[in-house]
C-alpha positions in Angstrom: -20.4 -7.8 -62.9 -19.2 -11.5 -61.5 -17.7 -11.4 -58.7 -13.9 -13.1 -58.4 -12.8 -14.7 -55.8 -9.3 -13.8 -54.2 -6.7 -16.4 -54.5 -4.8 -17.4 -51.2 -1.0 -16.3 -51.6 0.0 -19.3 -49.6 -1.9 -21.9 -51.7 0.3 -21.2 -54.4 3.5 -21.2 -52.8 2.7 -24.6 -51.2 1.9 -26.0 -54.8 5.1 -24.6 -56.0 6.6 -26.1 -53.0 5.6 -29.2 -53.6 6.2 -28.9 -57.3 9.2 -28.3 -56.9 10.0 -30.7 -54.3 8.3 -33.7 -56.5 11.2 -32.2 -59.4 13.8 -32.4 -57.7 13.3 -35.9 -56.0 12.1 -37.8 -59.6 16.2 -39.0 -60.4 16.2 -41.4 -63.3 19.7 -41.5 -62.1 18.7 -43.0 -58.7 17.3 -46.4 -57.3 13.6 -46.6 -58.7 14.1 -43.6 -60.4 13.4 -41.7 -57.0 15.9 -39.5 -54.8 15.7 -40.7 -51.1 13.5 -37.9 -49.9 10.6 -39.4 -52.0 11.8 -43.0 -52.7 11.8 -43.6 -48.7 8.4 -42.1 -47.4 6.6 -43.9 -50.6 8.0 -47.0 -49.0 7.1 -46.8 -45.6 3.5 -45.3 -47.3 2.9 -48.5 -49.1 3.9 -50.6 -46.0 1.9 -49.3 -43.9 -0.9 -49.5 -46.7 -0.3 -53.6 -47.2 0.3 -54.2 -43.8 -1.9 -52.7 -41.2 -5.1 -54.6 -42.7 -2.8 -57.5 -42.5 -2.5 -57.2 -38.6 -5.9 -56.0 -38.2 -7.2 -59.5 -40.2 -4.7 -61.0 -38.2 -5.2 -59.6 -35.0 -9.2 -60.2 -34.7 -9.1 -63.6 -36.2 -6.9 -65.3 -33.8 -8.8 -62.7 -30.6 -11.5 -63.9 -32.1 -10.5 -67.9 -31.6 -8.4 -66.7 -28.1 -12.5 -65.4 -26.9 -14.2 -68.6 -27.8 -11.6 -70.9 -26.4 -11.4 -68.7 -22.9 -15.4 -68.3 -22.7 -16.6 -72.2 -24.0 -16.9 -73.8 -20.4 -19.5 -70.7 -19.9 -21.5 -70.4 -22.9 -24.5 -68.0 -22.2 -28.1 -70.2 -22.1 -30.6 -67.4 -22.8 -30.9 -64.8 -25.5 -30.1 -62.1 -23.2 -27.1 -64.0 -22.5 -25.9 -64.5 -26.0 -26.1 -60.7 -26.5 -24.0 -59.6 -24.1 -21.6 -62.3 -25.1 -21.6 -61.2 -28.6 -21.4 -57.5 -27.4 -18.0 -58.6 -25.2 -17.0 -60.3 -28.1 -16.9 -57.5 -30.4 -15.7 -55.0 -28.2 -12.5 -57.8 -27.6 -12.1 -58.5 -31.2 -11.7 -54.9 -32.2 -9.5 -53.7 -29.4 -7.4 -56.8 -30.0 -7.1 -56.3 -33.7 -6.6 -53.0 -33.8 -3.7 -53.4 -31.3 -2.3 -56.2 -33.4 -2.7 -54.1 -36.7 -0.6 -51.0 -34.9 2.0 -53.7 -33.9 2.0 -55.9 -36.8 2.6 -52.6 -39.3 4.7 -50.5 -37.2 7.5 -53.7 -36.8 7.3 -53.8 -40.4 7.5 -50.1 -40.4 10.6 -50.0 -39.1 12.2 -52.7 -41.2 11.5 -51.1 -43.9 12.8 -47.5 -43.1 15.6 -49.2 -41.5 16.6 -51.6 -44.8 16.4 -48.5 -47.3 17.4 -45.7 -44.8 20.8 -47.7 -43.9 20.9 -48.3 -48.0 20.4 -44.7 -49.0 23.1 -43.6 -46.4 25.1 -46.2 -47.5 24.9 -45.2 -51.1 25.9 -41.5 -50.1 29.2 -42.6 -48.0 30.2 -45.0 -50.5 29.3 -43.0 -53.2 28.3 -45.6 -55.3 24.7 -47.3 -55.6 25.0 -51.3 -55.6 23.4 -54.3 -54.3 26.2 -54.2 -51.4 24.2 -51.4 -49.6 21.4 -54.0 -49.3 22.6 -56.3 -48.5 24.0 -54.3 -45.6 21.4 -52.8 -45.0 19.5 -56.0 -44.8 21.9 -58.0 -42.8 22.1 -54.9 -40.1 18.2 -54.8 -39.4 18.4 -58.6 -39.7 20.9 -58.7 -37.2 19.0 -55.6 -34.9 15.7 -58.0 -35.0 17.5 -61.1 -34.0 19.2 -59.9 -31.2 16.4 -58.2 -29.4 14.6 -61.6 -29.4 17.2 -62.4 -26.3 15.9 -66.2 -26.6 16.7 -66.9 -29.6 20.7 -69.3 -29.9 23.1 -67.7 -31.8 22.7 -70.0 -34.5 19.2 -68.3 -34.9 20.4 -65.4 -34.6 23.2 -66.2 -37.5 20.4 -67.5 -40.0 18.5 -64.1 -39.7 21.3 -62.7 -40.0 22.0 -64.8 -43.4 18.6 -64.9 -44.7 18.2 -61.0 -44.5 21.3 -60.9 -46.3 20.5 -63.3 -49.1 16.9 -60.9 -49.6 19.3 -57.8 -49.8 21.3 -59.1 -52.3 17.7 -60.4 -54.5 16.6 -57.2 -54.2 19.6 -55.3 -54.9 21.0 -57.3 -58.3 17.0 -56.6 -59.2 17.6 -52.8 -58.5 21.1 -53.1 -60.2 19.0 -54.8 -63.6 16.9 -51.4 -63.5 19.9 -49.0 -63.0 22.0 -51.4 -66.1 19.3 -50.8 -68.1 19.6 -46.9 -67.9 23.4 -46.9 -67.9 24.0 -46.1 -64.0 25.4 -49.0 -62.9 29.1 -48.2 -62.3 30.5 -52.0 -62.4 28.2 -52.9 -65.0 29.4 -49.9 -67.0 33.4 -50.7 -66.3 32.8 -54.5 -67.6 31.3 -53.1 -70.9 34.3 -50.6 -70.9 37.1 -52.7 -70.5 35.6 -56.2 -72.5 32.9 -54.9 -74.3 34.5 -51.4 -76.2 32.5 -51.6 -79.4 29.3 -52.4 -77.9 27.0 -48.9 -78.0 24.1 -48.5 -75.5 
């Protein structure tokens, strides 16, 4: 007689949680085909992926550079010496890098859930889903960043301002091709309406 193993009760209600949650976020209807429960966290998932390595690489290259620059007046003259140099060293490097990868990907953390969390909300007050919202989106964390670097002029702080908004609107007509392409672009839709009658999708 085999023995069967008793299934956990909860196990299956947290797959069928999930399952269901995974359902109803997949939206062909919304931006990347994602509702913002699932769109957003994939996001700051995939920044935090490309970006903490960045700052770590970063971060112990230029400790790395910042040791030998401080320590070169005092290099060590006996192998005992060099040892505990290179020990320091490596202790320094990693502490700095890590510090600098927790920096580097947290900023761009937030500018990420900022940019599509102010586009997502603007999408649900307006209603509509456009390349407006990013650009607003865009310009506000633009504007945010500038602003808390207190020495930068206002002209600075302007161009941020501006460049942030010319990203948001590259990246939201390129959102706006994927939605036209499916037939959920509202003003896309009303130009083919009103010029374009006979034309069938």
């Amino acid at each position: 007689m085999k023995n069967t193993v008793p299934q956990d009760p909860s196990s299956d209600e947290a797959r069928q949680l999930l399952n269901t949650f995974w359902e109803d976020g997949v939206d062909p209807s919304q931006r990347l085909g994602f509702a913002p429960s699932i769109r957003i966290p994939f996001l700051m998932a995939a920044t935090s992926i490309i970006t903490i390595p960045l700052g770590l690489f970063k971060g112990t290259n230029r400790s790395g550079l910042k040791y030998l620059a401080e320590n070169t007046h005092r290099l060590p003259t006996t192998v005992q010496g060099w040892y505990y140099y290179h020990k320091q060293r490596n202790y320094v490097v990693i502490r700095d890098g890590i510090v600098e990868a927790v920096k580097f990907g947290g900023r761009n953390l937030a500018f990420v859930t900022g940019i599509f969390g102010i586009e997502a909300l603007m999408d649900y007050a307006r209603g509509q889903m456009d390349f407006v919202n990013t650009v607003i989106g865009t310009s506000i964390v633009g504007f945010v960043y500038s602003y808390r670097q207190r020495h930068l002029p206002m002209s600075q702080v302007r161009s941020t301002v501006k460049y942030g908004a010319r990203a948001g609107l590259v990246f939201g007509l390129l959102q706006d091709g994927l939605q036209a392409a499916k037939g959920n672009l509202w003003y896309f839709n009303l130009i083919q309406h009103h010029f374009f009658p006979n034309i069938e999708r």
